[in-house]
C-alpha positions in Angstrom: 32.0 -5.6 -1.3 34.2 -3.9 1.5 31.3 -1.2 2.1 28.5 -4.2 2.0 30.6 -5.8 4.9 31.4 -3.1 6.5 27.8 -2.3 6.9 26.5 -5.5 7.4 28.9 -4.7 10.1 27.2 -1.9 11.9 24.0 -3.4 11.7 22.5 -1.8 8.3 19.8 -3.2 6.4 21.8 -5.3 3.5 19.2 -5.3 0.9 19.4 -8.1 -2.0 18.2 -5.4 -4.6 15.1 -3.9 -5.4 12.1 -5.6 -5.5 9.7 -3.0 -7.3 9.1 1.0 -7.5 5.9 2.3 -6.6 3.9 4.5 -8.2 0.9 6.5 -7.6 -2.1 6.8 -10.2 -5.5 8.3 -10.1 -6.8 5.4 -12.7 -4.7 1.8 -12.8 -6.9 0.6 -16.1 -5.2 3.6 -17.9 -1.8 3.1 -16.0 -1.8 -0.2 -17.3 -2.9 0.8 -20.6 -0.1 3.3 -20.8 2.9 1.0 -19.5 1.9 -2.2 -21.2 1.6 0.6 -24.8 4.4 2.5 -24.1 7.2 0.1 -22.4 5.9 -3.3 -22.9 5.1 -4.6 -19.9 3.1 -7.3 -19.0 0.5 -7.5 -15.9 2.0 -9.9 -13.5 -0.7 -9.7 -10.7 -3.4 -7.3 -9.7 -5.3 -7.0 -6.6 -7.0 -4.9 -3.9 -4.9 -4.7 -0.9 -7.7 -3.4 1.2 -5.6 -2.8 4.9 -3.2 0.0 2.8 -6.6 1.5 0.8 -5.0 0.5 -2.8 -6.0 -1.6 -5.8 -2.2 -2.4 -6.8 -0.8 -3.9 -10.4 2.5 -5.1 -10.9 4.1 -5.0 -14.1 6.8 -6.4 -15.4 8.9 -4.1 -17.4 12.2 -6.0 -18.5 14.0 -7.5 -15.8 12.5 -5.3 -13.1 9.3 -4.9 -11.3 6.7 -1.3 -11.2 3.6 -1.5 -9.0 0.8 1.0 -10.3 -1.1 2.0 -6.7 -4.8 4.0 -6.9 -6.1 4.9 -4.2 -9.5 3.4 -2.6 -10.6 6.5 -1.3 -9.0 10.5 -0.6 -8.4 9.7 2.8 -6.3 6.8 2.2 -2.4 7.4 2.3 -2.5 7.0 -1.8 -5.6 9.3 -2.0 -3.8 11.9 0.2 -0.6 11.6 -1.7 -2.3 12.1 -5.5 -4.0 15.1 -3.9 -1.1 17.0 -3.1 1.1 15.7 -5.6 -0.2 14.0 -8.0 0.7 11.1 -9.7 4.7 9.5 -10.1 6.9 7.9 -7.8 5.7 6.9 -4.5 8.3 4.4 -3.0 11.0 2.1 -3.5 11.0 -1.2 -2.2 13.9 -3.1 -1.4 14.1 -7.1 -1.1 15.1 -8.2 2.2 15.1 -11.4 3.8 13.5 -11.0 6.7 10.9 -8.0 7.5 10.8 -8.3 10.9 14.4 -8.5 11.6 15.1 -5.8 9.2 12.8 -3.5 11.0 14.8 -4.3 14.3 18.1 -2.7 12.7 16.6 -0.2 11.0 14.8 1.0 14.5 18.4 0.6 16.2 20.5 2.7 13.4 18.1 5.6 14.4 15.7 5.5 11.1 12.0 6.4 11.6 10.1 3.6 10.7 6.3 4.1 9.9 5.7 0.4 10.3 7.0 -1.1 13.5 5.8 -4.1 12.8 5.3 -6.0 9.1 1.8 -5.4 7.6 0.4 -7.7 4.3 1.7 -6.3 1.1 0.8 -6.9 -3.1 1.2 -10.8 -3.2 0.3 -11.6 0.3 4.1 -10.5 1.3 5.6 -9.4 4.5 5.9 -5.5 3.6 6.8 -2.9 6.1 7.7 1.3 5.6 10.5 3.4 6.7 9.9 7.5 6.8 11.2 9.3 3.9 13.0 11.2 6.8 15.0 8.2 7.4 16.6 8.1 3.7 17.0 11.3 2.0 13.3 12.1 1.0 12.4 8.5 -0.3 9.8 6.6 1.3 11.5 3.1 1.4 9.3 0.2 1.7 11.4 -3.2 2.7 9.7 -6.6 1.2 10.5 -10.1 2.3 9.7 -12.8 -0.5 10.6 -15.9 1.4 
């Protein structure tokens, strides 16, 4: 708890856990297939967030939360992704409690931010991205839920 103050402290993004992992798949019917088969889970929502080129899923998967991203088109950041890497692990996405503000402290501890402002995420929710630059190779998504 001494770090967590401490960087509360500087000004650091205190995040209240993680909200989901992304990942990247060419088809989200057999995505689903495979994680509802293999590890249980159960579809929680599904749409087509349209502004970020994705038809998302969530699935629950015990206690925690994946969302299954295929891309609308190649030229959309998922299509682009899949095409030089393939499918797996796109992001992680961290609860916060307030996007906006979060981005504020994030732009003023030096991170690179993709999103400067928040955009519309899975669920309607206040989603925003920080440059994988910015934490050690891992493109970081922060989500506000309230």
């Amino acid at each position: 708890m001494l770090i967590l103050r401490r960087l509360s402290s500087i000004g650091a993004v205190v995040a209240r856990g993680i909200h989901h992992l992304g990942v990247a798949v060419h088809d989200l019917d057999e995505a689903l297939e495979t994680y509802v088969r293999l590890l249980g889970a159960e579809l929680e929502h599904r749409a087509l967030v349209e502004e970020q080129g994705v038809e998302a899923a969530a699935v629950l998967v015990g206690y925690g939360r994946v969302e299954l991203l295929a891309p609308l088109g190649e030229e959309t950041p998922i299509g682009k992704f899949l095409a030089s890497r393939g499918p797996g692990m796109h992001h992680v996405a961290y609860q916060v409690d307030d996007v906006r503000s979060e981005l504020g402290r994030l732009a003023a501890a030096g991170a690179s931010l993709i999103d400067e402002e928040p955009r519309q995420g899975l669920f309607g929710l206040q989603v925003a991205f920080v440059h994988p630059d910015a934490v050690h190779g891992v493109l970081t998504e922060v989500v506000s839920v309230g």
